[in-house]
C-alpha positions as CSV (number, residue, x, y, z in Angstrom):
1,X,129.8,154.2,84.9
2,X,126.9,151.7,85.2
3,X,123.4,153.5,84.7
4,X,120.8,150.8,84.9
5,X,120.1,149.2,87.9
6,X,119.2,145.7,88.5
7,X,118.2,143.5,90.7
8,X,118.9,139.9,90.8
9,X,120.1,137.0,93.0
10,X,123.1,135.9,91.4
11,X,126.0,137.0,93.2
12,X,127.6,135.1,90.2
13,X,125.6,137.2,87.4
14,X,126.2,140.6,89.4
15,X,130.0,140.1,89.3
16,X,130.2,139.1,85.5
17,X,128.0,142.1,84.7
18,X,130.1,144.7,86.5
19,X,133.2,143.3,85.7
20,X,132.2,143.1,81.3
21,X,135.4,143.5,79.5
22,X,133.1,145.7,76.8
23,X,133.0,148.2,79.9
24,X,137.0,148.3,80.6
25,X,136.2,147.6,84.5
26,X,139.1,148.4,86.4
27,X,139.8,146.4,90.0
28,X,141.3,149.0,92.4
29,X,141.7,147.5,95.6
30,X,141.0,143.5,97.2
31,X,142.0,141.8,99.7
32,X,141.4,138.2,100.5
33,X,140.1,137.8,96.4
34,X,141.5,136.0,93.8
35,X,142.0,138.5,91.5
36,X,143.3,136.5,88.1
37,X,140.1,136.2,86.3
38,X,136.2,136.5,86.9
39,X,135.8,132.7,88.1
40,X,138.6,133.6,90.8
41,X,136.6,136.5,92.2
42,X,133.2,134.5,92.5
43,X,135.0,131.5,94.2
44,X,136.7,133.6,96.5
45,X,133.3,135.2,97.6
46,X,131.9,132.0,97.6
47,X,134.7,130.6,100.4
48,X,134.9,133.7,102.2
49,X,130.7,134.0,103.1
């Protein structure tokens, strides 16, 4: 669980800090991502907006 909130305007920032490997983030569900490392996931936002 994540308890501080931020607020930023880095899509790219917000991704790496949920997905921290300290944290042990675990992806349940995506479709349409690329979901083989953090760079994947931002790109595939990226495209997709």
């Amino acid at each position: 669980m994540i308890g501080k909130v931020r607020k930023g305007r880095s899509f790219k920032k917000c991704v790496s800090y949920v997905m921290d490997r300290d944290k042990n983030p675990e992806l349940l569900y995506s479709e349409g991502v690329l979901e083989t490392d953090i760079k994947a996931i931002i790109n595939s936002f990226y495209v997709q907006s």
